[in-house]
C-alpha positions as CSV (number, residue, x, y, z in Angstrom):
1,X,190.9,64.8,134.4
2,X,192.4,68.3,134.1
3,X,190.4,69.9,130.3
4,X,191.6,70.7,127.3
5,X,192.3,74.3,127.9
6,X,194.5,73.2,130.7
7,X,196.8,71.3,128.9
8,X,197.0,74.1,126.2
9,X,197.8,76.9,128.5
10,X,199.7,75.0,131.5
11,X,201.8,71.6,129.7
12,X,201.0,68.4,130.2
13,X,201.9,67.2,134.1
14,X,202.9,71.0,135.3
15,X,199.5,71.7,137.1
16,X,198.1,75.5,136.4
17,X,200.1,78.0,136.3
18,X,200.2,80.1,139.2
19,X,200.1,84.3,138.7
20,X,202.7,86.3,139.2
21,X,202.8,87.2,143.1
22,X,204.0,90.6,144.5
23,X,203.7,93.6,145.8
24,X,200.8,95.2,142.9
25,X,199.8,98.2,143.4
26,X,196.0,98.1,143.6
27,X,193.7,101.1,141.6
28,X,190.1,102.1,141.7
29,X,188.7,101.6,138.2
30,X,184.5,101.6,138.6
31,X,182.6,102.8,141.3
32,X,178.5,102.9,142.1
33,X,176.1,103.7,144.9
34,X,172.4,103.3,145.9
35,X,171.5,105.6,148.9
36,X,169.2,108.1,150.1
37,X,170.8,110.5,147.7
38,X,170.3,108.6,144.4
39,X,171.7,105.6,142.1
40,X,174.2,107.7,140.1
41,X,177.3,108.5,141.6
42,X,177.7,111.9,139.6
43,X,174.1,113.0,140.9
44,X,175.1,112.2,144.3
45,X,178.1,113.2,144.4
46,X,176.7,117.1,143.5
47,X,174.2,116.6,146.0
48,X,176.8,115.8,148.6
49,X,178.9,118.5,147.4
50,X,176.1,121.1,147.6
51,X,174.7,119.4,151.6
52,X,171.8,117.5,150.2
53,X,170.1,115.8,153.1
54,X,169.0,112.4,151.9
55,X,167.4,111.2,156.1
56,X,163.4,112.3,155.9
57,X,160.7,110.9,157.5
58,X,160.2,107.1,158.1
59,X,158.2,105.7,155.3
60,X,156.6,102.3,157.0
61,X,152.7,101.5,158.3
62,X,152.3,102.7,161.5
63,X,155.9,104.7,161.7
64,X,154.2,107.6,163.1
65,X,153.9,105.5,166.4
66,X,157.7,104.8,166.5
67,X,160.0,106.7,168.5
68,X,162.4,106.7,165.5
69,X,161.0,109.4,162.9
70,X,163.7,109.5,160.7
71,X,166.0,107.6,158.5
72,X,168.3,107.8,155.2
73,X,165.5,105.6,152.7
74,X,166.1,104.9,149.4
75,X,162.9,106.7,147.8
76,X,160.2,104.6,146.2
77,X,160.5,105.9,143.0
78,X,164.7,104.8,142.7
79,X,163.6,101.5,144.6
80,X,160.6,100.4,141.7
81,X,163.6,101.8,139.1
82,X,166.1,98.9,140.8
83,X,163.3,96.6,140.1
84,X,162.9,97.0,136.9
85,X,166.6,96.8,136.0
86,X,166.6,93.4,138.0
87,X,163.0,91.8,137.2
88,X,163.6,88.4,137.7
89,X,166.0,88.9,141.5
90,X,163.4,91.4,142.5
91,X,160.7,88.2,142.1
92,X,162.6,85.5,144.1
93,X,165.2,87.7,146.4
94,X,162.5,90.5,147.0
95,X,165.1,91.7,150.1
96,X,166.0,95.3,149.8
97,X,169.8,94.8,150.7
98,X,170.3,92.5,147.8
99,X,168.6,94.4,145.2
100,X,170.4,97.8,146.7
101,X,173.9,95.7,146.3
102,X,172.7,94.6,142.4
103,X,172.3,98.0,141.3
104,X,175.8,99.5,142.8
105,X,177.9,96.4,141.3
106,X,176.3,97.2,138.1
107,X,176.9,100.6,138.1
108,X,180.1,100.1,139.0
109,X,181.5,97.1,136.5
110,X,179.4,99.9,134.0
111,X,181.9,102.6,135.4
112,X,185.0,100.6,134.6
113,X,184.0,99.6,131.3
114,X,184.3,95.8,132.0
115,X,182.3,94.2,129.5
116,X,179.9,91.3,130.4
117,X,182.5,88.1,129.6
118,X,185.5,90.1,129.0
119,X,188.6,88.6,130.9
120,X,189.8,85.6,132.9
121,X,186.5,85.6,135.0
122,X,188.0,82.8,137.8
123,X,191.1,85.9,138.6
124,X,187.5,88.7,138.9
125,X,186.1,88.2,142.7
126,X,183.5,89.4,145.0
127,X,183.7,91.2,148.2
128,X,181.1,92.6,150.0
129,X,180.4,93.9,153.7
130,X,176.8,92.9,154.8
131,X,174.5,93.6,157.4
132,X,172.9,90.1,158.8
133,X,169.1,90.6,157.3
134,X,165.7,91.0,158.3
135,X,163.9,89.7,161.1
136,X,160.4,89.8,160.6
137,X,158.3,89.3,163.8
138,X,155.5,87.5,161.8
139,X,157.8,84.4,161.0
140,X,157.7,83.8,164.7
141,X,154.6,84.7,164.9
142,X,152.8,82.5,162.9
143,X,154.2,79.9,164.5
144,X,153.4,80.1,167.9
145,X,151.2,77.4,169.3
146,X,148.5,77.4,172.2
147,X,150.7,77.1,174.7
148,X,152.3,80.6,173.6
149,X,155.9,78.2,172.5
150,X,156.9,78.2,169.1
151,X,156.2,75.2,167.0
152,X,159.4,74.4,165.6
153,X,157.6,71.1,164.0
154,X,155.0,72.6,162.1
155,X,157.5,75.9,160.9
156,X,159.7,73.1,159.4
157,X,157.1,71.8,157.6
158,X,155.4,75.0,156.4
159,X,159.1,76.5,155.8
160,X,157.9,77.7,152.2
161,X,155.2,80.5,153.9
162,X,158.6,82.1,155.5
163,X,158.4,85.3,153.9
164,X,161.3,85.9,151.1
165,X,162.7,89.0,153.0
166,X,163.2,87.0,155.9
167,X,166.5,86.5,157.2
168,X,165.7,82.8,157.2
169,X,166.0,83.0,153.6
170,X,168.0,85.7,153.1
171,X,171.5,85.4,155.7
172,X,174.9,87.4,155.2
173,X,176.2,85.7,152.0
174,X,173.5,86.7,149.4
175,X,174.2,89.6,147.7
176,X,177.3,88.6,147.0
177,X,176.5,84.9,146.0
178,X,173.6,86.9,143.8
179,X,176.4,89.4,142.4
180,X,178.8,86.5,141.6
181,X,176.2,84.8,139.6
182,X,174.5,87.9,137.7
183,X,178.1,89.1,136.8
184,X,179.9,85.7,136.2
185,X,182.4,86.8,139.0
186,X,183.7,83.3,139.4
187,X,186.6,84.3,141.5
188,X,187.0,84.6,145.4
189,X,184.0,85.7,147.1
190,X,183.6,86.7,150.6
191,X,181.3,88.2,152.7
192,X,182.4,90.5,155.8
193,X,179.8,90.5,158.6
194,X,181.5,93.2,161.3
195,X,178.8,95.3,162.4
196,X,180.0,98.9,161.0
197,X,183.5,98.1,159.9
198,X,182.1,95.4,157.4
199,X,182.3,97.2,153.7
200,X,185.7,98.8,155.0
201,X,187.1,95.5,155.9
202,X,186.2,93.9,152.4
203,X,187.1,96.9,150.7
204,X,190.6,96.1,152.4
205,X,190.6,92.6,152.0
206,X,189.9,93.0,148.3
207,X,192.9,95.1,148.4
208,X,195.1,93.2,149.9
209,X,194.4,90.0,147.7
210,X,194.9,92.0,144.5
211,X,198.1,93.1,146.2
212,X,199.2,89.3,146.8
213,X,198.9,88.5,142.8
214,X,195.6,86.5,144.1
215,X,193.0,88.1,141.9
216,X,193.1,90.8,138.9
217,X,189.8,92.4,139.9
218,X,187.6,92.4,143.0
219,X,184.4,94.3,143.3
220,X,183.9,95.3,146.9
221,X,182.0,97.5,149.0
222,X,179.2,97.4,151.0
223,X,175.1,96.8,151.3
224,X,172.7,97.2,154.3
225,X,169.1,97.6,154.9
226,X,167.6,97.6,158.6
227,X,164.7,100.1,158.5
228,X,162.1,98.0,159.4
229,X,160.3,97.5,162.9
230,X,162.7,95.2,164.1
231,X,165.9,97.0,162.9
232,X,164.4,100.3,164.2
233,X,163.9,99.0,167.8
234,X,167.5,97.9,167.6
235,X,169.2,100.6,168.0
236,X,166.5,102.6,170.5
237,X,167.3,99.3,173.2
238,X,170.9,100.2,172.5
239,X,170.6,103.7,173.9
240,X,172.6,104.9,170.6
241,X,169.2,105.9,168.2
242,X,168.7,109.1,167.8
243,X,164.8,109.4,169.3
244,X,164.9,113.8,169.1
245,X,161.3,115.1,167.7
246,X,164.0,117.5,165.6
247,X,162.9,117.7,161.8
248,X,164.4,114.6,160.2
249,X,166.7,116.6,157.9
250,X,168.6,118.4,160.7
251,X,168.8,114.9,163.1
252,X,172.3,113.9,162.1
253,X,174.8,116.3,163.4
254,X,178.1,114.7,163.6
255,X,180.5,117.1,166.0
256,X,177.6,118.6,166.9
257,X,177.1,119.9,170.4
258,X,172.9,118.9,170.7
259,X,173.7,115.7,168.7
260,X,171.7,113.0,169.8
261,X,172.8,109.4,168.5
262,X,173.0,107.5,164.9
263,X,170.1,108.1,162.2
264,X,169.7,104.9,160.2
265,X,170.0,104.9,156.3
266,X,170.3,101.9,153.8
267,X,171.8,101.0,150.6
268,X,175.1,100.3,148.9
269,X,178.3,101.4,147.7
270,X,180.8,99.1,145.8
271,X,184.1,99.8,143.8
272,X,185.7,98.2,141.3
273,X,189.3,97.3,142.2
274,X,192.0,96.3,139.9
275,X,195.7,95.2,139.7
276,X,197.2,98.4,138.2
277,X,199.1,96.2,135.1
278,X,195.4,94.7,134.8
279,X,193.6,98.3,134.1
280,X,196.7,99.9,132.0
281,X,196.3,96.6,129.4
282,X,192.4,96.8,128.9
283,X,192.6,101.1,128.7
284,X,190.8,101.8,131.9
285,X,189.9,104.7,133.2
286,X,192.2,105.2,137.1
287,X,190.1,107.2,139.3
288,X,192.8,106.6,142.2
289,X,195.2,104.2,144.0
290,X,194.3,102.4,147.4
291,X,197.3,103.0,149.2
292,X,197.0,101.4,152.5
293,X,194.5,99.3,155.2
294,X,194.6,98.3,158.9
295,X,191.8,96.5,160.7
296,X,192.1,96.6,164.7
297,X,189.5,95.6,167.6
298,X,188.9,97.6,170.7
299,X,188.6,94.8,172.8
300,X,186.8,97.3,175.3
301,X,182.7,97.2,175.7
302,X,180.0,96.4,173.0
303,X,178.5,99.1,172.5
304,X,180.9,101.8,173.0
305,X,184.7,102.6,171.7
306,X,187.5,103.0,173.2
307,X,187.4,106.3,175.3
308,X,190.7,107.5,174.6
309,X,190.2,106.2,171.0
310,X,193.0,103.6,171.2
311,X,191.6,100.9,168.7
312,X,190.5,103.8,166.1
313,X,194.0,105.4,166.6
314,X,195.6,102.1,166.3
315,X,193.4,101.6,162.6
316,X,194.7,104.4,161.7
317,X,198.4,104.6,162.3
318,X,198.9,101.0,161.0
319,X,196.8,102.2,157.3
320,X,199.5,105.0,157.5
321,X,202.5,102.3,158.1
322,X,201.3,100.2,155.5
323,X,200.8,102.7,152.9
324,X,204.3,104.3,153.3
325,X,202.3,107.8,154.2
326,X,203.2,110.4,156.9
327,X,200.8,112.0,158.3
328,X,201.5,115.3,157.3
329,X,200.7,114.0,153.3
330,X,196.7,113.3,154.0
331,X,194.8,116.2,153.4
332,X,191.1,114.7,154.4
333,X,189.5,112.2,156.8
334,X,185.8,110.4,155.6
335,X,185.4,110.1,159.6
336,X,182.9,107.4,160.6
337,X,181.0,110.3,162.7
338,X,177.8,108.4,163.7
339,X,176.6,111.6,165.2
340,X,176.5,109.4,168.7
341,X,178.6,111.5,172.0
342,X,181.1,108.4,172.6
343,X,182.0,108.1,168.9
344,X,182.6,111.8,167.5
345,X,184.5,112.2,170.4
346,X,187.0,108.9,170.4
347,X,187.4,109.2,166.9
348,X,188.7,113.0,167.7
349,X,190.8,112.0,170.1
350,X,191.9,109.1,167.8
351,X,192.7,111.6,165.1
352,X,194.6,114.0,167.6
353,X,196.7,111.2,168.7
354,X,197.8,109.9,164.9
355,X,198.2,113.8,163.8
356,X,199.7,115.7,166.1
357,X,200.4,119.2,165.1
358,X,199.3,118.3,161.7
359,X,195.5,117.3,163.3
360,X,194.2,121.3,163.0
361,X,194.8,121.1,158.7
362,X,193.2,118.1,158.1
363,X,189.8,118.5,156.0
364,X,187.0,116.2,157.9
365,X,183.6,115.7,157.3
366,X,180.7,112.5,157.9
367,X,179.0,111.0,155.1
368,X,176.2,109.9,157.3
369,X,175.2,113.3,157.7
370,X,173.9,113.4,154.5
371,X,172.6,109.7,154.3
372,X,172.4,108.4,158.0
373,X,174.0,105.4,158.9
374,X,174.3,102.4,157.0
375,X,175.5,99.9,159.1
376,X,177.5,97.1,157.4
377,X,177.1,99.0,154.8
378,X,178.4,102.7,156.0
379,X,182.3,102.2,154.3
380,X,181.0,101.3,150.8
381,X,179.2,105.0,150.1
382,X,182.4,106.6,151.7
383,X,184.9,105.1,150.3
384,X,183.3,106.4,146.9
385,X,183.2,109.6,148.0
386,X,186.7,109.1,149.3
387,X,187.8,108.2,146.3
388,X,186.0,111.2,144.2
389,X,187.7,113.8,147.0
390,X,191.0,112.4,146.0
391,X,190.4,112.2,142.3
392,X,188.9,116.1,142.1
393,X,190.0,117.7,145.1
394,X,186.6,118.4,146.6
395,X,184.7,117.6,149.7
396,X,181.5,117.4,150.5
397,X,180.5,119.1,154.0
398,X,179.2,117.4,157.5
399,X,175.3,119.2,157.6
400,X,173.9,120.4,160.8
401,X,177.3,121.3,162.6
402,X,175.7,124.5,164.3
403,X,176.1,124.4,167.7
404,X,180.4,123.2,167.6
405,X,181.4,120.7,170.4
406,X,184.5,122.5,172.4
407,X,185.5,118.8,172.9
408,X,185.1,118.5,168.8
409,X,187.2,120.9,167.4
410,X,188.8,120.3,164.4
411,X,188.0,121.1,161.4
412,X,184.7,119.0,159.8
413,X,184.1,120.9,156.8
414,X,180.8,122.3,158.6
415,X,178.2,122.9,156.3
416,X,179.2,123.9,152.8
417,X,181.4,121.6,150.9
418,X,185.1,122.9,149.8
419,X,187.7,122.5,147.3
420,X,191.3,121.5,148.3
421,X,194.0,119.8,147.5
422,X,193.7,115.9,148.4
423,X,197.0,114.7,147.6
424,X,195.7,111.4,150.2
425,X,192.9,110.9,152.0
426,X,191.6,108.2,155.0
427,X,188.3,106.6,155.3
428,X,187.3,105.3,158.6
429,X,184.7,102.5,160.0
430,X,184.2,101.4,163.6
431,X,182.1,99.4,164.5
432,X,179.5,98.0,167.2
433,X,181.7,95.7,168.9
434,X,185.1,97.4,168.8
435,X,185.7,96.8,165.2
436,X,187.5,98.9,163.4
437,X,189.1,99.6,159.6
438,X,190.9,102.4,157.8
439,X,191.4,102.3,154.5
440,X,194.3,104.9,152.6
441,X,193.2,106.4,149.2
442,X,195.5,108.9,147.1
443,X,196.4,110.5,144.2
444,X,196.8,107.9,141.3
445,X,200.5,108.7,139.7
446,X,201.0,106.7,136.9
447,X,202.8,103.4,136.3
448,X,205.0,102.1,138.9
């Protein structure tokens, strides 16, 4: 039996009306971050602008023996301040990714002015890239029997010691599930799980569904956390770590010559986007437009792109087809610049190939050198600081570019940030895997 309200709004027998479906454009209304640089965007964004390195030493027990020194933490004092703000999530979640997504989406339906029950909260959705968890070598651990096997018996029955951080209790779909029901975001909610590419791809996802008349207002982004033992060790049996005994601060050094391989950081980054008709009738504030988004897959190795760049250049060219753009109209790149030899160099070539003449003007420069790497969560923080490069025409610098690449050589902004003209501006994510996502900000114009 359909309810009341129903029958008011819809007529008796015509089923719910259905919203008006089209081609919307799509705007960037809120926006929030937790990283290695802070929890307010406008303090971060100055310390990005000014080359703030957020990667310092590992803080964990017994770090000093790991050949990973240094990573892009959220400091102690900002994570106790996220606890407080969420008392009762910090009690039964406990898991740093969640808590780090929590504090972005508030800070971001904060930035857009969107009060607590304002609006039709089944059209306001969720979408969030997210890294797969923690696996915590005691929950195996404690398990194992005298015969060295693990008791699956007796861990099913003692299933309530698993510690709350674990990814047994905490898999993919949490933060957002946790966001949904903190913010009564009763919409769509999805969680993207693509190694690096995640946040970009539900940043474009969100996009797109706004665009299709199939939500008013999606918060998307990103949220990751993987410095611990486990997580650390990763990336070192990948070969792609960055292991140097270089001070922390100077480690990531996208386009670098002596760069060694990815810095790990943690956090989130989410944006609030919103059906442009939506914003203009609630008086929003329009930081910019999201023009454009491609996803494409390398389809090569697993741990290493494309060498000629071909699923990077592919991303690319098909954001720039759907968003109507040319290349010569970007002014600035957000490159995904892990700081790794095979990546900095495919996503050059990748950039060569889309730009053509037009490659040598481009403004580039790598969030993670200021932050490290945030995995699943990498496209959430850069798409912010995207979006802020379009909205003020400035952008923050790649740090540690010293000793320039001759294979690297266009220009990454090295070292001191710059202000320029961003009439449109790309940011990229490719991931482990051969996933890849662009996403096309620019300049906010005004109703269409």
């Amino acid at each position: 039996m359909r309810c009341v309200e129903c029958f008011a709004t819809t007529g008796v027998g015509r089923g719910p009306k259905k919203p008006d479906m089209g081609n919307r454009k799509v705007v960037i209304t809120g926006l929030g971050l937790a990283t290695a640089l802070g929890l307010e965007v406008e303090e971060s964004w100055r310390r990005a602008l000014s080359g703030v390195c957020g990667v310092s030493r590992v803080k964990l027990p017994c770090a000093g023996k790991s050949s990973v020194q240094a990573a892009g933490q959220v400091s102690a004092e900002d994570w106790e301040r996220i606890c407080r703000q969420f008392p009762s999530e910090a009690e039964t979640e406990g898991e740093f990714r969640t808590l780090f997504a929590l504090w972005a989406a508030k800070e971001s339906l904060s930035d857009a002015g969107l009060a607590q029950n304002s609006g039709d909260r089944s059209r306001f959705g969720v979408m969030l890239g997210s890294g797969l968890g923690i696996n915590r070598l005691e929950d195996i651990y404690n398990w194992i029997g005298p015969e060295r096997k693990f008791d699956s018996t007796r861990f099913a029955a003692e299933l309530d010691r698993v510690n709350r951080e674990s990814i047994i209790r905490n898999n993919s779909s949490e933060p957002g599930v946790v966001i949904s029901e903190r913010f009564a975001l009763r919409g769509m909610n999805t969680t993207v799980t693509t190694a690096c590419a995640s946040a970009t791809q539900a940043l474009g996802a969100a996009y797109r569904a706004i665009k299709r008349g199939e939500a008013d207002l999606i918060l998307a982004g990103g949220a990751d956390s993987m410095i611990n033992p486990v997580g650390l060790v990763f990336f070192v049996l990948l070969g792609s770590a960055a292991v140097s005994k270089v001070e922390p601060e100077r480690l990531c050094r996208p386009f670098d010559r002596k760069r060694s391989g990815l810095v790990m950081g943690e956090g989130a980054g989410m944006a609030v986007l919103e059906a442009e008709s939506h914003a203009l009738a609630r008086g929003a504030r329009i930081y910019a437009e999201v023009a454009g988004y491609a996803s494409t897959m390398d389809a090569w190795r697993l741990t290493a792109p494309h060498p000629e760049g071909q699923g990077a250049e592919g991303s690319m060219s098909r954001a720039l087809a759907d968003a109507g753009i040319g290349p010569g109209e970007i002014d600035y790149i957000n490159a995904h610049g892990t700081s790794t030899k095979l990546n900095d160099l495919a996503e050059t070539i990748a950039i060569k190939k889309v730009f053509g003449q037009v490659a040598n003007q481009l403004a580039i420069s790598s969030t993670k050198s200021l932050i490290g790497h945030l995995l699943a969560g990498s496209g959430g923080p850069e798409f912010v600081f995207t979006v802020l490069s379009v909205a003020r025409d400035e952008i923050h610098p790649t740090i540690n570019l010293s000793n320039p690449d001759p294979n690297c050589d266009l220009d990454y902004v090295p070292n001191a940030g710059r202000h320029k003209v961003v009439r449109a501006a790309l940011s990229n994510s490719f991931g482990f895997g051969g996933q890849n996502a662009t996403i096309v900000v620019r300049k906010y114009s005004g109703r269409t």
